[in-house]
C-alpha positions as CSV (number, residue, x, y, z in Angstrom):
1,X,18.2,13.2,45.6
2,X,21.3,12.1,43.9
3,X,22.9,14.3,40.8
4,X,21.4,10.9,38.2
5,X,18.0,11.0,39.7
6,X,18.1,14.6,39.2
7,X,19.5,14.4,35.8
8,X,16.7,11.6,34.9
9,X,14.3,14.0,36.4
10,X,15.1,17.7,34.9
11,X,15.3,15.5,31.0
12,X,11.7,14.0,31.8
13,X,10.6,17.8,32.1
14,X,12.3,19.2,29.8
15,X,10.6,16.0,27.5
16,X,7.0,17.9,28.9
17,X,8.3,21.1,28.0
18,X,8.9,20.2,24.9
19,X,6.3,18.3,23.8
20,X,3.8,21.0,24.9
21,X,5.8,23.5,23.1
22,X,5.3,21.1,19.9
23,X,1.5,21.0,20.5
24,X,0.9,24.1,20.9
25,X,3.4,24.7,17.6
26,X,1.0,21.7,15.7
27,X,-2.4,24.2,16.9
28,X,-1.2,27.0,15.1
29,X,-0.3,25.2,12.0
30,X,-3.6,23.5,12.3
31,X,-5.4,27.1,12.8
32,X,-3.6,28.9,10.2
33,X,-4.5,25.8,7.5
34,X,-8.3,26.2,9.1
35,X,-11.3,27.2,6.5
36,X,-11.2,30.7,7.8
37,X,-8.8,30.8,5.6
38,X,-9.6,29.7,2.6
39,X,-10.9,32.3,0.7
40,X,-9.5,35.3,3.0
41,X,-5.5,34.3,3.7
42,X,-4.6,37.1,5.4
43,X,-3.6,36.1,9.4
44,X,-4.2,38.7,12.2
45,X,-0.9,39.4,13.8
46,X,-2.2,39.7,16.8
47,X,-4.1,35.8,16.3
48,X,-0.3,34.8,15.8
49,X,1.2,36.7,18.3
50,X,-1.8,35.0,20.8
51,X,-1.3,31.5,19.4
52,X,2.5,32.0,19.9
53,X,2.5,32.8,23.6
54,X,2.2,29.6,25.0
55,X,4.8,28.2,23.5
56,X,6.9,31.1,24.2
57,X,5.9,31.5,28.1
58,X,6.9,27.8,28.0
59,X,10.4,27.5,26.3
60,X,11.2,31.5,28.5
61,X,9.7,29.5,31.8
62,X,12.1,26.6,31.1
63,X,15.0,28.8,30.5
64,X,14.1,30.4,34.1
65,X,14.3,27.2,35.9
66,X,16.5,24.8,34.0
């Protein structure tokens, strides 16, 4: 494969990447704006922390490999 198909490739990725790292974002915004909030705002930590690790294994998984 030559170095601008490669490039073309590892940016339509990294687009993936990205754009699952921003759904995943938009779910937890979505959760923590849920009715289960509404009259009880206080968030689990660990809820977070679950919520969150997607999107981290994601962007650390991309780090790995870009």
């Amino acid at each position: 494969m030559n170095y601008i198909k490669q490039l073309e490739l590892d940016k339509k990725e990294l687009h993936e990447t990205l754009n699952k790292i921003n759904e995943n974002i938009v779910e937890l915004h979505r959760y923590l704006n849920s009715e289960k909030f509404y009259n009880d705002p206080y968030v689990n930590k660990s809820d977070v922390i679950y919520r969150l690790a997607d999107a981290l294994s994601l962007s650390n998984e991309r780090r790995k490999n870009g």
